[in-house]
N, CA, C and O atoms as a GROMACS GRO file, in nm:
protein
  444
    1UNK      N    1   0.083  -0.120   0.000
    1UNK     CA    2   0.000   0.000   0.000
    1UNK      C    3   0.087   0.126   0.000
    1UNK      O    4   0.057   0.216  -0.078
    2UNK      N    5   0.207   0.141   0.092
    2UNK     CA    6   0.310   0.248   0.098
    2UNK      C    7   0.337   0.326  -0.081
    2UNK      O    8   0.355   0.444  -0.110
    3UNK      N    9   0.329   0.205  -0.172
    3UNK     CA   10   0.357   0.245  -0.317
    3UNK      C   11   0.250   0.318  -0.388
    3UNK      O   12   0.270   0.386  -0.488
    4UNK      N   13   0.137   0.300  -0.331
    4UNK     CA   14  -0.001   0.313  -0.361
    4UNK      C   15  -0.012   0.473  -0.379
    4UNK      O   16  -0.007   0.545  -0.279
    5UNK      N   17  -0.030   0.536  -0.532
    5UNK     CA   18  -0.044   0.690  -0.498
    5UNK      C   19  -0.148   0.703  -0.368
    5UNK      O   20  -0.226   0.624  -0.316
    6UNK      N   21  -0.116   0.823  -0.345
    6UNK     CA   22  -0.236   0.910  -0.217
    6UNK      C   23  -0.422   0.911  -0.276
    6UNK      O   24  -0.531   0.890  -0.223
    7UNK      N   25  -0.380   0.942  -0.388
    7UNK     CA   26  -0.474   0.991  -0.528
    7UNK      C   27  -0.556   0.918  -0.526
    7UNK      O   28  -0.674   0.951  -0.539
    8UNK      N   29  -0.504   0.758  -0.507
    8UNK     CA   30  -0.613   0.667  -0.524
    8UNK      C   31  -0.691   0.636  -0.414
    8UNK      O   32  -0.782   0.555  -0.432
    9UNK      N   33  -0.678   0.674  -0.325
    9UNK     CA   34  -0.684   0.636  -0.205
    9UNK      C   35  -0.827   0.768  -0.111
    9UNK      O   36  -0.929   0.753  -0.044
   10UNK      N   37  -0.767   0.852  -0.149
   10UNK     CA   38  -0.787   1.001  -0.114
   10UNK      C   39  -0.960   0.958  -0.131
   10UNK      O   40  -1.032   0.973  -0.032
   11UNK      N   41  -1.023   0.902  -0.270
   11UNK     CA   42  -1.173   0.937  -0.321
   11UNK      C   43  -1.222   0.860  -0.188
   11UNK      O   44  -1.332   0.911  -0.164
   12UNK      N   45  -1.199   0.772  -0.099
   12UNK     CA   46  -1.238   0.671  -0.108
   12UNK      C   47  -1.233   0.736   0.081
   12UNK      O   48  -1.327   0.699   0.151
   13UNK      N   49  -1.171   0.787   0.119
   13UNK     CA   50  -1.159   0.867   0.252
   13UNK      C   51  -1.259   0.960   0.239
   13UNK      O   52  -1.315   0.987   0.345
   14UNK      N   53  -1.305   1.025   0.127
   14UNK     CA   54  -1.386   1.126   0.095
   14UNK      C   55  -1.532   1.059   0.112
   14UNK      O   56  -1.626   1.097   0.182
   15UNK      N   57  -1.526   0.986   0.056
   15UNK     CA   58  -1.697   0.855   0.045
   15UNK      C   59  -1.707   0.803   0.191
   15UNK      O   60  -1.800   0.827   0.268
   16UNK      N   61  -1.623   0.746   0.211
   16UNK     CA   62  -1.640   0.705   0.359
   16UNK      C   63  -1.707   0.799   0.470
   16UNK      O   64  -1.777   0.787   0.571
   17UNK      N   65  -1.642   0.903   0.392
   17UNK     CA   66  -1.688   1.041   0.568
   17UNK      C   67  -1.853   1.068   0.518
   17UNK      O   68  -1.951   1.074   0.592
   18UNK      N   69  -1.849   1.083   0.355
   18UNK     CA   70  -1.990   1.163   0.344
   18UNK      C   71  -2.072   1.034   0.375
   18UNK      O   72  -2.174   1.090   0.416
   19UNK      N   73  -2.086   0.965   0.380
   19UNK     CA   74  -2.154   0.839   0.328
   19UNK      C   75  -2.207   0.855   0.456
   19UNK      O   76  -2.324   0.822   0.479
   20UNK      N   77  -2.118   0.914   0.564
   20UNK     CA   78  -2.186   0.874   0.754
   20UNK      C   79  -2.228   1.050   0.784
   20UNK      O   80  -2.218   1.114   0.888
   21UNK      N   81  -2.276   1.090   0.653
   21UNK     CA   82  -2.277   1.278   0.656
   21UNK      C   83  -2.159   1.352   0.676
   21UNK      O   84  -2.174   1.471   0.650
   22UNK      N   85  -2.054   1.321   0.711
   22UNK     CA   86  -1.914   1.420   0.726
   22UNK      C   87  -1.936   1.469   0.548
   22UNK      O   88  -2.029   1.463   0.467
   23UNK      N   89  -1.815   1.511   0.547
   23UNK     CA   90  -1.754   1.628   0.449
   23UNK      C   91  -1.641   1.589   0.403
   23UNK      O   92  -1.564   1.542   0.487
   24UNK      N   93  -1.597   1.596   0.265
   24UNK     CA   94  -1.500   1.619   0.243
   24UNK      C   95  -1.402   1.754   0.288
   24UNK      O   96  -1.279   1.747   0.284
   25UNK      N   97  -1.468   1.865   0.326
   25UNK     CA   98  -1.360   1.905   0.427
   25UNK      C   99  -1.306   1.932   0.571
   25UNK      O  100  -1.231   2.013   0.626
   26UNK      N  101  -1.392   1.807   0.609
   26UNK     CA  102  -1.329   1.736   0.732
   26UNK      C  103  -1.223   1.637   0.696
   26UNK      O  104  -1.119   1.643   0.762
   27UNK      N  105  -1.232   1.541   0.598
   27UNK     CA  106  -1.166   1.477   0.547
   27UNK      C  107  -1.004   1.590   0.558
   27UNK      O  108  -0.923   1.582   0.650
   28UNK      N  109  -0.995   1.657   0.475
   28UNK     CA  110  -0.857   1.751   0.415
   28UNK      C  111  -0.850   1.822   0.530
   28UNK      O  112  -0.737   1.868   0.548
   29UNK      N  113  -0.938   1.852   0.627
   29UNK     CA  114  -0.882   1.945   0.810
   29UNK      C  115  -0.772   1.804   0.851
   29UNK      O  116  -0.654   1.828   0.876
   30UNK      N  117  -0.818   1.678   0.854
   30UNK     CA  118  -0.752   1.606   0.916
   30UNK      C  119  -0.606   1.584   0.906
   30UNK      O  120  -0.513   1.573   0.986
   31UNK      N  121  -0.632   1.578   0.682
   31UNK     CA  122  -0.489   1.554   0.639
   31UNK      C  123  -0.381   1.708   0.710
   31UNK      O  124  -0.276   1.710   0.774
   32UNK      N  125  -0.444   1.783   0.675
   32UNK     CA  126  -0.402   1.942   0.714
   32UNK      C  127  -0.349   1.891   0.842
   32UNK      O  128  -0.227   1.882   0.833
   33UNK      N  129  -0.395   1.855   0.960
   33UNK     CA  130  -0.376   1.891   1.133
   33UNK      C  131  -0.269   1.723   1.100
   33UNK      O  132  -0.198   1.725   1.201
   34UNK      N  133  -0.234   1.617   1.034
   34UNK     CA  134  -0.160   1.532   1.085
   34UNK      C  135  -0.013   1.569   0.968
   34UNK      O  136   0.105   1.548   0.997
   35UNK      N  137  -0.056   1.617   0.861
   35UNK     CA  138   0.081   1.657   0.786
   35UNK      C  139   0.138   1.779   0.771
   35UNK      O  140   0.257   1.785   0.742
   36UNK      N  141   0.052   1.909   0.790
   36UNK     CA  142   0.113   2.050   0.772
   36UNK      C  143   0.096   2.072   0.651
   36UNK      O  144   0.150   2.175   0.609
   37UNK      N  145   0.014   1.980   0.544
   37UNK     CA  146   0.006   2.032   0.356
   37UNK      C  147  -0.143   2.141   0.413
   37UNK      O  148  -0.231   2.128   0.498
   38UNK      N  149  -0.109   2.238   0.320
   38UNK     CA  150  -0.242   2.320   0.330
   38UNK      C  151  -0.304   2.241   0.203
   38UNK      O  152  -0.285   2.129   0.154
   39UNK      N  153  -0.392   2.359   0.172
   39UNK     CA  154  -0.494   2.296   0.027
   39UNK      C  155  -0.463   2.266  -0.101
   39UNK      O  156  -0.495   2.178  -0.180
   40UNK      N  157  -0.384   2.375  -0.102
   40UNK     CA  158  -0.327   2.382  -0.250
   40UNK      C  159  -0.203   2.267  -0.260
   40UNK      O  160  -0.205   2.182  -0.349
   41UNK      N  161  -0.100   2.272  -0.163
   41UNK     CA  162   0.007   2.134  -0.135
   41UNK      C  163  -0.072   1.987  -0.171
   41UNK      O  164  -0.044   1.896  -0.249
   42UNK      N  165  -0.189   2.009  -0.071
   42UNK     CA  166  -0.210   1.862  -0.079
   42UNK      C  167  -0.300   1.877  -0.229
   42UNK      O  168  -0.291   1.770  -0.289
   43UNK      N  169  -0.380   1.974  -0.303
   43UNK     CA  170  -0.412   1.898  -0.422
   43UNK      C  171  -0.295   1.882  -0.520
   43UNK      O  172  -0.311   1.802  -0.612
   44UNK      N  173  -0.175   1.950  -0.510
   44UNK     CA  174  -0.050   1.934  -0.610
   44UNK      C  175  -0.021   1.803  -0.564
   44UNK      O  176   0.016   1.743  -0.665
   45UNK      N  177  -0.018   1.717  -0.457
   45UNK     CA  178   0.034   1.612  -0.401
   45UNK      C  179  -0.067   1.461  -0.475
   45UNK      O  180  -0.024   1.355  -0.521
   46UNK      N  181  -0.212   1.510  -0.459
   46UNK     CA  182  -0.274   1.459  -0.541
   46UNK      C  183  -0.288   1.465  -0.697
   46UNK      O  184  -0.333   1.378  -0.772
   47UNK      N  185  -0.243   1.577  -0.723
   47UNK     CA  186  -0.246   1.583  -0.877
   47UNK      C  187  -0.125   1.539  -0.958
   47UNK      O  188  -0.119   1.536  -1.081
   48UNK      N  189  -0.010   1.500  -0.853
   48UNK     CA  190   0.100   1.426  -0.872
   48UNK      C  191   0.102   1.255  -0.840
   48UNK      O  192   0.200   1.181  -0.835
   49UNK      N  193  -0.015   1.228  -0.824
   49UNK     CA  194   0.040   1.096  -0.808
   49UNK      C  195   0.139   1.049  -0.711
   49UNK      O  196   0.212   0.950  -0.714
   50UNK      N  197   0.126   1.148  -0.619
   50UNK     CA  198   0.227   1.067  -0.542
   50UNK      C  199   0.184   0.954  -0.444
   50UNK      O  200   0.072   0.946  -0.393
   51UNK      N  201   0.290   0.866  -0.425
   51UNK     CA  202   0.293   0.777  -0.321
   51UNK      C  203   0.283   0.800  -0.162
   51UNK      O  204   0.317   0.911  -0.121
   52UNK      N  205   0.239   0.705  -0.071
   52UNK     CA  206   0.240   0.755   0.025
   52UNK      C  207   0.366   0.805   0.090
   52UNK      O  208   0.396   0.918   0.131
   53UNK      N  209   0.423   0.708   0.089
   53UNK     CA  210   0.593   0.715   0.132
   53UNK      C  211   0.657   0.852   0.107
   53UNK      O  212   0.738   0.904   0.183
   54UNK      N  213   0.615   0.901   0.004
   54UNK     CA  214   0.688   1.044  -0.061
   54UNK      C  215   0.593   1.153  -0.025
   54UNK      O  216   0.631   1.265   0.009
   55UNK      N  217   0.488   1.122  -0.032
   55UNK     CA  218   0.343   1.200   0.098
   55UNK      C  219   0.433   1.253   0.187
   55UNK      O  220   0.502   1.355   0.187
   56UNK      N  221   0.408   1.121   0.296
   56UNK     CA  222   0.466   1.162   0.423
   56UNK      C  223   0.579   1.195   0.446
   56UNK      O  224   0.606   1.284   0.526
   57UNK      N  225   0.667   1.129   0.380
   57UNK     CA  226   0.846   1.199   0.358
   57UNK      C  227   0.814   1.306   0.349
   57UNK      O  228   0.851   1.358   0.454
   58UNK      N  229   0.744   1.408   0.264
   58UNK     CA  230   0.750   1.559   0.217
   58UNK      C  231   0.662   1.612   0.306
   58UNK      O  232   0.668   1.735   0.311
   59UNK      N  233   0.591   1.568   0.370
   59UNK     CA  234   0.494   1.630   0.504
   59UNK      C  235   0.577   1.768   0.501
   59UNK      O  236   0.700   1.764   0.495
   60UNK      N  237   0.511   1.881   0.505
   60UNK     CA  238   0.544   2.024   0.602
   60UNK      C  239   0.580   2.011   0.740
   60UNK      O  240   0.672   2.076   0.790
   61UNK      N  241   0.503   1.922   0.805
   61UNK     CA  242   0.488   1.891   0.910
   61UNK      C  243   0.416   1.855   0.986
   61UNK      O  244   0.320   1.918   1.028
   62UNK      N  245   0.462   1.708   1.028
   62UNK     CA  246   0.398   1.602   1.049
   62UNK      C  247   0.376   1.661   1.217
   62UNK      O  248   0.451   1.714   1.299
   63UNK      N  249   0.196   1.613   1.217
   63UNK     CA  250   0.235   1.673   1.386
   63UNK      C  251   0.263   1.550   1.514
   63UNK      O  252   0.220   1.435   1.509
   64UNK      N  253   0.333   1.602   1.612
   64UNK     CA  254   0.396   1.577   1.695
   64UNK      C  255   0.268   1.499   1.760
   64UNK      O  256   0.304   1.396   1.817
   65UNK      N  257   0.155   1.518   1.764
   65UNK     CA  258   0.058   1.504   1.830
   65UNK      C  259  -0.031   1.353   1.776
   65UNK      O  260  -0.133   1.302   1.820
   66UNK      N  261   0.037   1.322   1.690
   66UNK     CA  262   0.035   1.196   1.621
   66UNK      C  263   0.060   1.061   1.693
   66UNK      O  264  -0.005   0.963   1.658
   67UNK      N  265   0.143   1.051   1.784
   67UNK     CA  266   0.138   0.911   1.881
   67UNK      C  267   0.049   0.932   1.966
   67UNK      O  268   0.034   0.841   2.048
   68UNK      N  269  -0.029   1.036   1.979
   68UNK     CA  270  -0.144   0.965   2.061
   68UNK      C  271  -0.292   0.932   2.004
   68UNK      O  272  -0.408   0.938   2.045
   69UNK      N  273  -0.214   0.890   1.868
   69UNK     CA  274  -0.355   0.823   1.810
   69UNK      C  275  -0.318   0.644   1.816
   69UNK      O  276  -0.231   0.580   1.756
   70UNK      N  277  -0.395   0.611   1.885
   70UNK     CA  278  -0.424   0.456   1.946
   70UNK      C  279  -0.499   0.392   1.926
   70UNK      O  280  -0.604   0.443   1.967
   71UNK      N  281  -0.523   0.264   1.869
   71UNK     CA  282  -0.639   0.189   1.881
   71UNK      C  283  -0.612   0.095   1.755
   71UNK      O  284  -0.497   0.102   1.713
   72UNK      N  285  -0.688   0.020   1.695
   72UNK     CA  286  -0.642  -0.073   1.598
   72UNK      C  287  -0.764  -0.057   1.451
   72UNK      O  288  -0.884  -0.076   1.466
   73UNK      N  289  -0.716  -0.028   1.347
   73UNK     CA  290  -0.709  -0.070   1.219
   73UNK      C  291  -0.716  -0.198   1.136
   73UNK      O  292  -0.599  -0.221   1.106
   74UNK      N  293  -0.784  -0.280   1.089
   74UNK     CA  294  -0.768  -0.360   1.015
   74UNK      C  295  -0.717  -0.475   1.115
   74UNK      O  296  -0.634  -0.551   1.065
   75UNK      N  297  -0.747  -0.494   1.226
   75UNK     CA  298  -0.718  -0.594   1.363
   75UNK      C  299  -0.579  -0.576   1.375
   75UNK      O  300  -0.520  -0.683   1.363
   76UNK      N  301  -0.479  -0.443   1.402
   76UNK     CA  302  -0.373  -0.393   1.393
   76UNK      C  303  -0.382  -0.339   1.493
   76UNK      O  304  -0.501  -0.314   1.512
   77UNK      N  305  -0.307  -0.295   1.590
   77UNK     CA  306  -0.256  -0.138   1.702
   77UNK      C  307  -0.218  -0.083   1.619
   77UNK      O  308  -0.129  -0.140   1.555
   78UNK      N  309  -0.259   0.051   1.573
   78UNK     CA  310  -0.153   0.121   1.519
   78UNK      C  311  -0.049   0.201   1.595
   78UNK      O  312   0.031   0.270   1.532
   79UNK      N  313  -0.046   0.194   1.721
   79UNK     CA  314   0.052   0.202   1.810
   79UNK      C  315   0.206   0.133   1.782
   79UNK      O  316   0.315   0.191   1.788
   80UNK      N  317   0.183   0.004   1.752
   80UNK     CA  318   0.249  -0.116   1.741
   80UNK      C  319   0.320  -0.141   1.621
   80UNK      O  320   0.408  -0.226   1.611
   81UNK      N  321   0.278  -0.063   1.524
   81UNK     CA  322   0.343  -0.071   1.372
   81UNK      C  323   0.478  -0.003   1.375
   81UNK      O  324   0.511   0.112   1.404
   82UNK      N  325   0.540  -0.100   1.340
   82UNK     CA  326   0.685  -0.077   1.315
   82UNK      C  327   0.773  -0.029   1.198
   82UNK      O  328   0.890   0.006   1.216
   83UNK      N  329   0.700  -0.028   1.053
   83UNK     CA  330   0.701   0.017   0.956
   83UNK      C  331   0.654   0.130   0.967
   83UNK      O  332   0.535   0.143   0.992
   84UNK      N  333   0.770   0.285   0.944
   84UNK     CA  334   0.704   0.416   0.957
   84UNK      C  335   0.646   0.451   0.873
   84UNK      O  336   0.579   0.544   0.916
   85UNK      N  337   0.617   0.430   0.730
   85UNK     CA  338   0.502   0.449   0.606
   85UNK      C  339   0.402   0.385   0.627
   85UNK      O  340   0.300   0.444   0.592
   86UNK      N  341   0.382   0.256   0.684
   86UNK     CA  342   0.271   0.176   0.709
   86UNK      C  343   0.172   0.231   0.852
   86UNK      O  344   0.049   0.229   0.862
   87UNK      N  345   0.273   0.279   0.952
   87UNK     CA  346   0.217   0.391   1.058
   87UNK      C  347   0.148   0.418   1.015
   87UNK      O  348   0.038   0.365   1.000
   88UNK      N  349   0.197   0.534   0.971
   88UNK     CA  350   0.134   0.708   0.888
   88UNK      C  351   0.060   0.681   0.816
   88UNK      O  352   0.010   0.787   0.779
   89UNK      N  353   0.001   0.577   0.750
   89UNK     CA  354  -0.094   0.505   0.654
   89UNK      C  355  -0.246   0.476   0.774
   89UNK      O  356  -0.355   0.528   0.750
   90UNK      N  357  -0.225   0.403   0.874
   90UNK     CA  358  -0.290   0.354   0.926
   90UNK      C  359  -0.316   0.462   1.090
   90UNK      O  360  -0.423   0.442   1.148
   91UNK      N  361  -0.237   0.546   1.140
   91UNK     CA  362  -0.265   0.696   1.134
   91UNK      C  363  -0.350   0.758   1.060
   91UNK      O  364  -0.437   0.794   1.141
   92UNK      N  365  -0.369   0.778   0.999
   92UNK     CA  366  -0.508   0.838   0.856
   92UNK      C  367  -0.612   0.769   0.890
   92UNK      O  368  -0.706   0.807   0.960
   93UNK      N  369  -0.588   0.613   0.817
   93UNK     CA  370  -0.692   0.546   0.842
   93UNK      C  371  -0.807   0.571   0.943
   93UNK      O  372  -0.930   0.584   0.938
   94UNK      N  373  -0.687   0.573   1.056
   94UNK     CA  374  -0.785   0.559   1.235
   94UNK      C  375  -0.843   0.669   1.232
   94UNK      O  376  -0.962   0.667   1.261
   95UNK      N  377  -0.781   0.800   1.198
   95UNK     CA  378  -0.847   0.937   1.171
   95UNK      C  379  -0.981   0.936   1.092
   95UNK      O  380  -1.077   1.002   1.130
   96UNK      N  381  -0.982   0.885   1.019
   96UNK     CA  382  -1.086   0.846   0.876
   96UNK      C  383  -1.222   0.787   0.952
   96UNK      O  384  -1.341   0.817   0.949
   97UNK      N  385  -1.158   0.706   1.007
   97UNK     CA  386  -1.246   0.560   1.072
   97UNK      C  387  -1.340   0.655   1.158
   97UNK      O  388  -1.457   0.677   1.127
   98UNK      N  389  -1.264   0.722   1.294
   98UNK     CA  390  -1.330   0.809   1.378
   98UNK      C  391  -1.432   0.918   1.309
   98UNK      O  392  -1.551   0.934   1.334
   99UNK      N  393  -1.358   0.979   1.226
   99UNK     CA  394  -1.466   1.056   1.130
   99UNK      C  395  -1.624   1.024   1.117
   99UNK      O  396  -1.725   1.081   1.158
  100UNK      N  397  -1.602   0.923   1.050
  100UNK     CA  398  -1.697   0.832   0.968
  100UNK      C  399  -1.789   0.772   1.114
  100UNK      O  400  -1.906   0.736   1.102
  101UNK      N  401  -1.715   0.770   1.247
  101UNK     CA  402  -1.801   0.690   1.350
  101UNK      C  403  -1.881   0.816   1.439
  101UNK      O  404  -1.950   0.801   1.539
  102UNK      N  405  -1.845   0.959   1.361
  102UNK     CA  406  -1.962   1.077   1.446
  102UNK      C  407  -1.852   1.122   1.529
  102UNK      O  408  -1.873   1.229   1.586
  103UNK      N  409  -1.717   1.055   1.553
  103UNK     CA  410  -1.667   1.151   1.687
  103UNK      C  411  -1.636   1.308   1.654
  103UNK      O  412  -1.627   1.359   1.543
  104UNK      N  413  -1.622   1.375   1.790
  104UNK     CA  414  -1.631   1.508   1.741
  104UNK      C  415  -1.466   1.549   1.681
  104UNK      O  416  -1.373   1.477   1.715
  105UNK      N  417  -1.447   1.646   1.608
  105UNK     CA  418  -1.336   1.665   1.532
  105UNK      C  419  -1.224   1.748   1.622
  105UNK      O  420  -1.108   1.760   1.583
  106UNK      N  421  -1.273   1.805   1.752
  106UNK     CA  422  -1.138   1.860   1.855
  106UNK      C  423  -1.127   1.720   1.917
  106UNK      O  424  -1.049   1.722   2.013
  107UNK      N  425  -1.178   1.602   1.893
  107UNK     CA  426  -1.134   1.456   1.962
  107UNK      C  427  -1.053   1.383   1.897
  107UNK      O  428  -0.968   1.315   1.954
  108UNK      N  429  -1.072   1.386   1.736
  108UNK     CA  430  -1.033   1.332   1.634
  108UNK      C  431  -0.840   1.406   1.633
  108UNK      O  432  -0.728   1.360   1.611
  109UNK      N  433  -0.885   1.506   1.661
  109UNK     CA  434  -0.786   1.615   1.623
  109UNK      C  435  -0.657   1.564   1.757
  109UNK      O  436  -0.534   1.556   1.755
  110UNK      N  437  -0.742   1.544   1.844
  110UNK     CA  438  -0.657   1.495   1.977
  110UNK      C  439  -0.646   1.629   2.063
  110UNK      O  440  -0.550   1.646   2.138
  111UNK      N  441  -0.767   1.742   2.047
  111UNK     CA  442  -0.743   1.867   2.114
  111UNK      C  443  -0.773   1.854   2.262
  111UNK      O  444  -0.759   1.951   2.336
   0.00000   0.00000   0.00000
């Protein structure tokens, strides 16, 4: 998945949130508050095809506030992932997931 553009991935984070009424721009607050891409970054990031690996490598800035997202993914901890692209992959995810389950977004956010 690490090889996997963002691009492809991205529609499908977007469907997930509206589908439970969120927004696609709750979706892009999230990417915004865990990588530091504003709007325009992250659609050049998407309009490049990029991979995740090179995503998160190029993060502005990844926030610090990121290990205290806990809980499991795909019957995973993402605590526990030892692969740092596969993290930051499943980081999103859990972000995504919460979205999509109604929590509120200063919770999501980890405020």
């Amino acid at each position: 998945m690490a090889a996997m553009p963002v691009a492809d991935v991205y529609p499908l984070y977007v469907n997930k949130a509206e589908k439970k009424g969120r927004t696609k721009a709750e979706v892009d607050e999230i990417i915004h508050w865990l990588t530091g891409y504003g709007d325009a970054q992250l659609q050049a990031q998407l309009n490049a095809e990029t991979d995740f690996e090179t995503f998160f490598a190029d993060a502005p800035r990844m926030t610090a506030d990121r290990s205290l997202i806990t809980g499991v993914v795909c019957g995973v901890r993402v605590e526990e992932i030892e692969e740092d692209t596969m993290r930051e992959i499943r980081y999103l995810d859990k972000l995504i997931d919460e979205l999509a389950k109604g929590k509120a977004m200063d919770k999501i956010l980890r405020g």
